[in-house]
N, C-alpha and C positions, 0 to 999 in steps of 0.2 A: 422438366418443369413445363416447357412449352405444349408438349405430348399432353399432361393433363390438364393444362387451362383449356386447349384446343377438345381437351372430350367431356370437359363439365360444359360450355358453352354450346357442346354440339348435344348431350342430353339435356340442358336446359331448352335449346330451342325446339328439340323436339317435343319435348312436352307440354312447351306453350303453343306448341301446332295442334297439340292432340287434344289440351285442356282448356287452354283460352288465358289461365291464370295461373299463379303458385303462391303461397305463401309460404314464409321459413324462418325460422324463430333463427337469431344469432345472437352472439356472445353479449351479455349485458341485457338480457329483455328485451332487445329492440326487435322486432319484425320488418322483415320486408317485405313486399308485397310486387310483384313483377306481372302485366298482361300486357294484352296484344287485344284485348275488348273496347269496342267502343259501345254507347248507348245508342241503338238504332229505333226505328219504327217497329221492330218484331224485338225488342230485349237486347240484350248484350249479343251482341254480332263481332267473331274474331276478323279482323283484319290485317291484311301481309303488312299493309306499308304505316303502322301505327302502335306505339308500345307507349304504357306509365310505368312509374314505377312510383312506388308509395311507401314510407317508413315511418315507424310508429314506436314512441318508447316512451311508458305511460302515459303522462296527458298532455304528450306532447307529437303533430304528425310534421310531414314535409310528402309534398305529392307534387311531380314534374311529370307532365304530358309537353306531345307536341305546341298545345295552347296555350299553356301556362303554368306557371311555378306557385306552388303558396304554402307558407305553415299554418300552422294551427296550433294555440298556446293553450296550457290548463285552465288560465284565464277568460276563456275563452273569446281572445283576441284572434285574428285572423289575417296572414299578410298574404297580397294575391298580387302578382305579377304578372300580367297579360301583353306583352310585349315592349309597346313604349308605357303603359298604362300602368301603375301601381295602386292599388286599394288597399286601402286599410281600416 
């Protein structure tokens, strides 16, 4: 078991080396969404030391960067968590 976490983990990170991004439909609709992109001065720029990851299951998200945490409701209410700081 250890053998294939350690070689999905080591093809997933290659691929975010090569791609920048992935997206992957799982069980139930939901999607995730996994990078290594930040928004720069020239467009999305992959970076070693920075990864989101983002999920999505219909109109409903949840997205956690280094910066901050937030959902997103069908309502379109929005909870954003930026350290000590919550918005809503």
């Amino acid at each position: 078991m250890a053998k294939s976490k350690n070689r999905i983990q080591y093809l997933l990170n290659d691929y975010l080396e090569r791609n920048g991004t992935i997206d992957l439909l799982l069980p139930d609709g939901v999607e995730l969404e996994i990078g290594i992109t930040q928004e720069g001065k020239r467009g999305a720029e992959k970076l070693a030391d920075y990864c989101w990851v983002a999920t999505t299951r219909e109109d409903r998200a949840t997205v956690i960067d280094r910066y901050a945490m937030s959902m997103e409701f069908d309502d379109g209410a929005c909870l954003v968590d930026e350290g000590m700081v919550t918005i809503i």
